[in-house]
N, C-alpha and C positions, 0 to 999 in steps of 0.2 A: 709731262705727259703728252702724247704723241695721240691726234685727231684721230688721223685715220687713216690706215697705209702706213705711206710712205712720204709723209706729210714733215711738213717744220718742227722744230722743239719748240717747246710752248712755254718754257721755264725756263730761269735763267744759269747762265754758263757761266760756268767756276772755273777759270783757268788757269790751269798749271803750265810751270816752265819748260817749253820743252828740253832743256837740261837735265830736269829731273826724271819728263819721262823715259827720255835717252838710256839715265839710268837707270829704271824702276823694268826697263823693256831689254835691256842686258843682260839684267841680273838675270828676270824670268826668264831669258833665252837660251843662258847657261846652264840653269837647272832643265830647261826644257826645251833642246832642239826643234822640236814643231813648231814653236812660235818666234823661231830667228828675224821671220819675217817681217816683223812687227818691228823688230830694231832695226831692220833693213829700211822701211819706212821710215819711222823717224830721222834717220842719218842722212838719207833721199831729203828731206826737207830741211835739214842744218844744210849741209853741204848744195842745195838748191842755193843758199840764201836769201826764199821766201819763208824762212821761220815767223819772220819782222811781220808780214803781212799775215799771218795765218796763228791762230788761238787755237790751245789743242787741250782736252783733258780727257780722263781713262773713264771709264766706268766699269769697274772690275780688271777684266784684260782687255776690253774694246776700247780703240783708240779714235775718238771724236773731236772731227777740227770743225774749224769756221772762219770765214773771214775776219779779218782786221778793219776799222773798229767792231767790237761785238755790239753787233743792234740789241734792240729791244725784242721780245719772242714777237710772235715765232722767226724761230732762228736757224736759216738754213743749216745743214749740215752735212759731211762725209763722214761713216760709220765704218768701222774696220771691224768685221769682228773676227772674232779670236775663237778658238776649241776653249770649252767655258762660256762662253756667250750664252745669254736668253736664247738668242738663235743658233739652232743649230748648225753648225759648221763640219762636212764630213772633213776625216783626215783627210789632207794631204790640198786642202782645197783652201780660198780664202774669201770671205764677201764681201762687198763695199758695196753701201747704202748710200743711196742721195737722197738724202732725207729733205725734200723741198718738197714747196707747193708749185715754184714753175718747174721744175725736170726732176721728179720725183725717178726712181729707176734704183736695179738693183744688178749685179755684177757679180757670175761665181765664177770662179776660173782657178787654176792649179797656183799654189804659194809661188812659185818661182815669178809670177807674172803679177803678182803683190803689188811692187811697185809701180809697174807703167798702168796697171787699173787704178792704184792710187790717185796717180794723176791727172786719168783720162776724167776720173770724176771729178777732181778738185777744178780741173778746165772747164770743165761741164757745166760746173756749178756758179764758181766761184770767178772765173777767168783767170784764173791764176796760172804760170806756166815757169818750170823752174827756169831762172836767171842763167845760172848753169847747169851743167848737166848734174842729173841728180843720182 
């Protein structure tokens, strides 16, 4: 459960491989061209080769990372969300959450620009910066 805003998670992170979500974000991307982006993201962070550094699990279709090791709550976070989302997301747009209590912020902008807002959050947040290019 989330305080207030745009605040830390306050419970704890269940993480999944991102292997899996690779392919759980393929599958849905096949059946579902609007959310390519979303596997465009994940493959952005295999191919970074900061996977290693960074914990990721879905909640529904929204994609929630965090640094490595995963603290105790609250637990900063960068939120993807997805068409489906609690939040709504118009077509054609994508949001990402920095779900913290030091740089709290939120980010809409056109899918195609997905990834490098991905990351400008995950730098934001987390300092994380891909290895290679992602």
């Amino acid at each position: 459960m989330r305080s207030n805003g745009l605040s830390a998670w306050t419970e704890d992170f269940h993480e999944v491989p991102w292997s899996e979500i690779a392919r759980f974000y393929r599958g849905l991307s096949e059946r579902h061209p609007h959310m390519q982006h979303l596997t465009d993201i994940v493959d952005s962070v295999v191919r970074s080769g900061r996977d290693r550094d960074m914990a990721a699990t879905m909640s529904m279709h929204d994609l929630i990372v965090t640094a490595r090791p995963v603290s105790e709550a609250p637990i900063e976070e960068v939120v993807v969300r997805a068409p489906g989302s609690l939040v709504e997301v118009a077509d054609g747009t994508v949001i990402v959450e920095c779900l913290s209590d030091v740089n709290p912020g939120q980010i809409v902008g056109p899918v195609g620009e997905a990834v490098p807002l991905f990351w400008h959050c995950v730098a934001t947040v987390f300092s994380i910066m891909p290895l290679s290019k992602g």
